[in-house]
C-alpha positions as CSV (number, residue, x, y, z in Angstrom):
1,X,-52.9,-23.1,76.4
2,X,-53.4,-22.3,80.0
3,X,-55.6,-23.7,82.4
4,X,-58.7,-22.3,84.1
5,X,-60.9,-24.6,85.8
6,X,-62.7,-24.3,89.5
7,X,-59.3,-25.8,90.8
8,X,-56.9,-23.6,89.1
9,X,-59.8,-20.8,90.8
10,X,-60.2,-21.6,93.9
11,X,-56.2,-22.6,94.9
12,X,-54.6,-19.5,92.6
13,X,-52.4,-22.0,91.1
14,X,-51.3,-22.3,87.5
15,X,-51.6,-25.8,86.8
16,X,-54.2,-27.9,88.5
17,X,-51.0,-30.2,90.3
18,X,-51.1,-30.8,93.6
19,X,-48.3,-32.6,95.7
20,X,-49.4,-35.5,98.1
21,X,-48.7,-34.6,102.0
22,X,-46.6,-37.8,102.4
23,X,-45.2,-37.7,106.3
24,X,-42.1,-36.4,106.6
25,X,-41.7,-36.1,103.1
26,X,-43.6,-33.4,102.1
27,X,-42.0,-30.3,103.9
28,X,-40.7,-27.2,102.6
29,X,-37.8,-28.6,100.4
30,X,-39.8,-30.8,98.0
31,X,-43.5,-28.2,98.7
32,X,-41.7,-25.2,97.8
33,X,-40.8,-27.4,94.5
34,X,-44.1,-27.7,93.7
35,X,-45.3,-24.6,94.3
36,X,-42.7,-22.6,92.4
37,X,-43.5,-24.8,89.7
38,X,-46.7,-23.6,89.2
39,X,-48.7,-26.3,91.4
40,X,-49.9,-26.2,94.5
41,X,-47.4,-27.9,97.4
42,X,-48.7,-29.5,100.5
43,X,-47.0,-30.0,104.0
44,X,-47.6,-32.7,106.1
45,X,-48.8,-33.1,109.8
46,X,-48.8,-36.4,110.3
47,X,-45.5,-36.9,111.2
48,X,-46.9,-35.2,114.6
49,X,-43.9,-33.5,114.5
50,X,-45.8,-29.8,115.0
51,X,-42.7,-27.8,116.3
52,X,-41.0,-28.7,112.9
53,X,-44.0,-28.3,110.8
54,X,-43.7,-24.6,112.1
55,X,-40.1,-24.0,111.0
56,X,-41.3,-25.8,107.5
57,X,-43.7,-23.1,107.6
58,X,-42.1,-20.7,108.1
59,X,-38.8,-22.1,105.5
60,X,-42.1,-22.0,103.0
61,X,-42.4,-18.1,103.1
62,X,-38.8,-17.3,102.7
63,X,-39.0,-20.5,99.5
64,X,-41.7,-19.8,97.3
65,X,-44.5,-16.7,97.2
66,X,-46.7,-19.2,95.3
67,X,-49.9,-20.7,96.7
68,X,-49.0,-23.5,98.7
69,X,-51.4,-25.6,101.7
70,X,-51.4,-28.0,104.6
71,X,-52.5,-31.3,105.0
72,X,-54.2,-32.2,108.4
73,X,-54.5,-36.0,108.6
74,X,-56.1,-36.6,111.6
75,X,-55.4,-40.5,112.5
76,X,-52.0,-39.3,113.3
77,X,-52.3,-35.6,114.9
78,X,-53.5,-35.9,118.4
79,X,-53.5,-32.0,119.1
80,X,-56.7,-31.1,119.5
81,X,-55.8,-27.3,118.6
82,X,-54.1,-28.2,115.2
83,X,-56.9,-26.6,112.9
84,X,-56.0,-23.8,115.0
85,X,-52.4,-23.9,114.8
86,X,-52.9,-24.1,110.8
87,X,-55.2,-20.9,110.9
88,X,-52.5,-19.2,112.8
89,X,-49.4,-19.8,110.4
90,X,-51.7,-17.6,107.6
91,X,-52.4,-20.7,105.3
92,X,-55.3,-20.4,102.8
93,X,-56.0,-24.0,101.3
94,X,-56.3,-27.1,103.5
95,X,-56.9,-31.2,102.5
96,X,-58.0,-33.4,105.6
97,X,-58.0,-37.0,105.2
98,X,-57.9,-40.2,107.5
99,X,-60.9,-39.1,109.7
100,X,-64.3,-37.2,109.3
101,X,-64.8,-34.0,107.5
102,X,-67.4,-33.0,110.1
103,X,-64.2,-32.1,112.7
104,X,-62.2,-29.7,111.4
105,X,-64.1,-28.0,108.3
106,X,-66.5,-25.6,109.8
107,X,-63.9,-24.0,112.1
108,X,-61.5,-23.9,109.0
109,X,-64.2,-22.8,106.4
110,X,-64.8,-19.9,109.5
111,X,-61.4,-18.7,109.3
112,X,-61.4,-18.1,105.1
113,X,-59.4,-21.0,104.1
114,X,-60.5,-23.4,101.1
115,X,-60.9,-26.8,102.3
116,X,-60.5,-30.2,100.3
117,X,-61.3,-33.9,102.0
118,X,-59.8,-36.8,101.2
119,X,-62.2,-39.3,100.2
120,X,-61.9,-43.1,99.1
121,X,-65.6,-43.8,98.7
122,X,-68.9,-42.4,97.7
123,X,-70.5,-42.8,101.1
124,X,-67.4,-41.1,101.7
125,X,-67.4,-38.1,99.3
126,X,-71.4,-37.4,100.1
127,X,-70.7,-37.0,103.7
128,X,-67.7,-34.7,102.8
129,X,-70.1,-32.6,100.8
130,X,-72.7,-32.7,103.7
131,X,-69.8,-31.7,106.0
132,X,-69.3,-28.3,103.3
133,X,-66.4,-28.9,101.8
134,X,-65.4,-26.9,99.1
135,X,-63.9,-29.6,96.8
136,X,-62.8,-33.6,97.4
137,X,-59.6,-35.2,96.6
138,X,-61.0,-38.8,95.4
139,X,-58.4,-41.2,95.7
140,X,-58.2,-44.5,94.5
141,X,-56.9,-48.1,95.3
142,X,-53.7,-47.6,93.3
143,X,-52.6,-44.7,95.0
144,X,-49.8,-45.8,98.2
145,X,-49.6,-44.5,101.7
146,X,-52.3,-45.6,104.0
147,X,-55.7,-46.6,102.4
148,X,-59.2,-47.7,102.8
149,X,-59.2,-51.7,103.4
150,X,-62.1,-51.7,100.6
151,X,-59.9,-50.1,97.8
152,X,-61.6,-49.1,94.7
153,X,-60.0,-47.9,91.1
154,X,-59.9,-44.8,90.4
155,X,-61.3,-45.8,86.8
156,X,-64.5,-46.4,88.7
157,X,-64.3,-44.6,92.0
158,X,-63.9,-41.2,89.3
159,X,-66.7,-41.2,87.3
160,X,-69.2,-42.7,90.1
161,X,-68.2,-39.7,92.5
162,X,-68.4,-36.9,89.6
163,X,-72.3,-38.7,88.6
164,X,-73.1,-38.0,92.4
165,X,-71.9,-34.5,93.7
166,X,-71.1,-31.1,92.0
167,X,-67.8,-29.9,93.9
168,X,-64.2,-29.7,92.4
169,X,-62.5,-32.7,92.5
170,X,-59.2,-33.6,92.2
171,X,-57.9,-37.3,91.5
172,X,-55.9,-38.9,93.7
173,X,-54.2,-42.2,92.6
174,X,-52.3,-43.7,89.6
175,X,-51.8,-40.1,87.6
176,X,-48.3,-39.2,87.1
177,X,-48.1,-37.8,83.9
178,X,-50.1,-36.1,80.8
179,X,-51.8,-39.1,79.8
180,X,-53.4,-40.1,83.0
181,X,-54.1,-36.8,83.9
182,X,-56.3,-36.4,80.8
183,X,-58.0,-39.5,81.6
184,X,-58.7,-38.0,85.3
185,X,-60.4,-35.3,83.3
186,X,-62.1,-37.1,81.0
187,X,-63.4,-39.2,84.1
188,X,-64.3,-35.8,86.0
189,X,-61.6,-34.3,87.7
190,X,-60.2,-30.8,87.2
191,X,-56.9,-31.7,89.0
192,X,-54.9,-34.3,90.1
193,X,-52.9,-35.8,93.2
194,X,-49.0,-36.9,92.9
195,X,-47.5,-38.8,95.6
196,X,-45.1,-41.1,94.5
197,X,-44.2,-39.5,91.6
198,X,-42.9,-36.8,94.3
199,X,-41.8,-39.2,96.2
200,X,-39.1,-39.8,93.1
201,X,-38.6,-36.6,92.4
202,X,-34.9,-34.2,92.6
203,X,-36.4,-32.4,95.2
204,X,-37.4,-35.2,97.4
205,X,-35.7,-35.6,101.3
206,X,-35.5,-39.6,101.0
207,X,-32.8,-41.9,100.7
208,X,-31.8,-42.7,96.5
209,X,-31.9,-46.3,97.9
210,X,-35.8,-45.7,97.5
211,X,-35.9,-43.5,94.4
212,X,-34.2,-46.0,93.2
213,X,-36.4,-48.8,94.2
214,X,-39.6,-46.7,92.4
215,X,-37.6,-47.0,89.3
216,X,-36.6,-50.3,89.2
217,X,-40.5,-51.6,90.1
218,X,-42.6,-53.4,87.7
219,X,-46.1,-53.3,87.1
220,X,-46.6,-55.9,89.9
221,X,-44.0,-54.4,92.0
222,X,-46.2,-53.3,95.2
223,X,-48.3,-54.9,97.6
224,X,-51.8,-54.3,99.1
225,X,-51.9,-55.1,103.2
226,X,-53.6,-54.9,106.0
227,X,-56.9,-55.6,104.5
228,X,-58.5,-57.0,107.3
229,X,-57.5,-54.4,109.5
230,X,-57.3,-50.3,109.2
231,X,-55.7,-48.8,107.7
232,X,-54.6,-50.6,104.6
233,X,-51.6,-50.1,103.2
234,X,-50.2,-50.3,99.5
235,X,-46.4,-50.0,99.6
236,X,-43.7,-51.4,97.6
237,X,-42.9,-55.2,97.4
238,X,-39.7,-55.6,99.5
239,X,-38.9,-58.6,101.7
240,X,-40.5,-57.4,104.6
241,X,-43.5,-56.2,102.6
242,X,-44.0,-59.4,101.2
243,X,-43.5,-61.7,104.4
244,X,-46.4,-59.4,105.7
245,X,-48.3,-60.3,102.6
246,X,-48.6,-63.5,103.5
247,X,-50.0,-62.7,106.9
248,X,-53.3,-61.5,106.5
249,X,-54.5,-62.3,110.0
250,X,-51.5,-59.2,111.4
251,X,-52.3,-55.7,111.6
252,X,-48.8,-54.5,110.3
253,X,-49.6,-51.1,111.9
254,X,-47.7,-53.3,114.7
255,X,-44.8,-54.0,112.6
256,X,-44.8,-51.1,110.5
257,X,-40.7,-50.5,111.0
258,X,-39.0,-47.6,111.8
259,X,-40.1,-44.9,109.1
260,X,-36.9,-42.7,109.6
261,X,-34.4,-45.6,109.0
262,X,-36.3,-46.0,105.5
263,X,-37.1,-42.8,104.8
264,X,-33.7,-40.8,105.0
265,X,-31.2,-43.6,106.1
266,X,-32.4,-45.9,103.1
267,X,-32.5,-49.1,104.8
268,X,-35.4,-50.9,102.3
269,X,-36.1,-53.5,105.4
270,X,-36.1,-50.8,108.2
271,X,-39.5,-49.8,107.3
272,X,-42.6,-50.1,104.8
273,X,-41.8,-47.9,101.9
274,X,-45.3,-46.7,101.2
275,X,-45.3,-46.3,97.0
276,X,-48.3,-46.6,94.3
277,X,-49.0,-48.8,91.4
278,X,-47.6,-45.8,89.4
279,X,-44.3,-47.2,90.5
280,X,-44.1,-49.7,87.6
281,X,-44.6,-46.9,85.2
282,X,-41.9,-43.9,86.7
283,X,-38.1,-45.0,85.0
284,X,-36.2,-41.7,86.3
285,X,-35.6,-39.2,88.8
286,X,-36.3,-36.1,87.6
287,X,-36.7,-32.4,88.7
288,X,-40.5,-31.2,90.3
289,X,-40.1,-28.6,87.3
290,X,-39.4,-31.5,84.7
291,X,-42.7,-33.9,85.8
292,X,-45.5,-30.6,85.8
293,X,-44.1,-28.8,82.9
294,X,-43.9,-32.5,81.2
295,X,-47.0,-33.3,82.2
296,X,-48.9,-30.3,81.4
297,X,-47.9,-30.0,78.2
298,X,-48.3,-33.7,77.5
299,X,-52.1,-33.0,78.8
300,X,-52.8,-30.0,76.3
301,X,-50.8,-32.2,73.6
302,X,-53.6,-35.3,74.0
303,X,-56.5,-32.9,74.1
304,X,-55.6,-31.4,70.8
305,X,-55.0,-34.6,68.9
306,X,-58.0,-36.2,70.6
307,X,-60.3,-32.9,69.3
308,X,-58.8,-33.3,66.1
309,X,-59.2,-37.0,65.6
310,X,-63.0,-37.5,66.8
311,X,-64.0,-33.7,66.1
């Protein structure tokens, strides 16, 4: 059973996967992955680090000649010309996030390319649509990375978007795996987001130090910070993470760490090592091919027992 879905449409992918545009994680090595998979991999921007993002690029042409996008998250790019730049390297699908949709989607929509925002809200998601999006990426509290201070489940966040708009979504936070992924369906979506799962993955650029740590987290094994600030973060429950826990009053922006000393050095302390709740439920490193094969056919599997048993 294949899929075919306004996602699956509108993306020219084969499975309705999508990679998370982590910074500095999700270049060409782990996008490419995804992509020649059968999803649809993203690369970042918000590394700000535009002259590699253009040798990604162009590494992503030679990689895969699968769909693939860009992510433009626009808290962290200060060039005002990057919706520019991305037209110019020939990309077709977009996703915005940590900013408005109003900025960059009608000069991206101009050029032919399909556009999803990321949205963590229904105020949110409804001034998205206004904006003319083609499609949100609704992501919930579990999800990691940087995050609305108000965080709400995706179990509710889902179903209370879907009630309210008519575009493609895809889900974004706490799907790893057939199961959930039938569940984001089941809730609405027609796709779903996965970041740390990726994160995790063969293909992934970071240190084992914090594959490793995914693996070894329990269901409690992340924190939520920054609430009274913005962004929020959720990230893995290390030492550092959980001295800043108990300092609610501190934007940790301020003492975020160095990202690289974490990120490919695998120093746990250097930095926060931005993870979701999925953490506690991911026991392996495994290829990008493994987790969407696995997952899709887990996803068909619990479709056709669930039609079967309540049919």
């Amino acid at each position: 059973m294949t899929f075919n879905n306004r996602v699956t449409e509108m993306l020219g992918v084969e499975i309705p996967i999508i990679q998370a545009p982590m910074g500095w994680i999700a270049r060409s090595q782990l996008a490419s992955a995804v992509s020649n998979a059968g999803g649809m991999g993203i690369i970042e921007t918000s590394s700000g680090e535009l002259d590699q993002i253009k040798i990604e690029i162009k590494k992503m042409k030679d990689l895969t000649d699968k769909p693939w996008g860009v992510n433009i998250a626009q808290a962290f790019v200060r060039d005002p010309n990057i919706a520019q730049f991305v037209i110019d390297q020939g990309v077709r699908f977009v996703t915005t996030s940590a900013g408005s949709p109003t900025r960059y989607t009608e000069p991206l929509k101009a050029a032919g390319l399909t556009v999803f925002h990321v949205v963590p809200t229904l105020k949110a998601a409804l001034k998205a649509i206004a904006a003319g999006v083609d499609g949100l990426i609704v992501e919930g509290g579990e999800g990691g990375g940087f995050k609305s201070p108000n965080e709400v489940a995706s179990m509710v966040l889902l179903p209370l978007i879907r009630s309210r708009t008519d575009v493609p979504i895809i889900a974004a936070g706490g799907f790893i795996d057939g199961s959930s992924m039938a569940a984001a369906f089941a809730l609405g979506a027609e796709g779903i987001q996965m970041g740390t799962r990726m994160v995790s993955a063969l293909e992934s650029p970071v240190h084992d130090n914090w594959k490793n740590a995914i693996i070894s987290a329990e269901d409690t094994g992340t924190v939520f910070l920054n609430k009274f600030h913005s962004p929020a973060l959720r990230a893995l429950r290390t030492e550092r993470t959980t001295r800043l826990e108990r300092l609610p009053d501190t934007n940790v922006m301020t003492e975020f760490g160095t990202a690289k000393d974490l990120y490919f050095d695998g120093d746990m302390e250097a930095a926060i090592p931005l993870s979701g709740q999925v953490a506690g439920r991911i026991d392996s490193i495994k290829p990008v091919t493994d987790i969407i094969r696995e997952t899709h056919l887990e996803f068909m599997e619990i479709i056709a027992d669930l039609y079967k048993q309540y049919h």
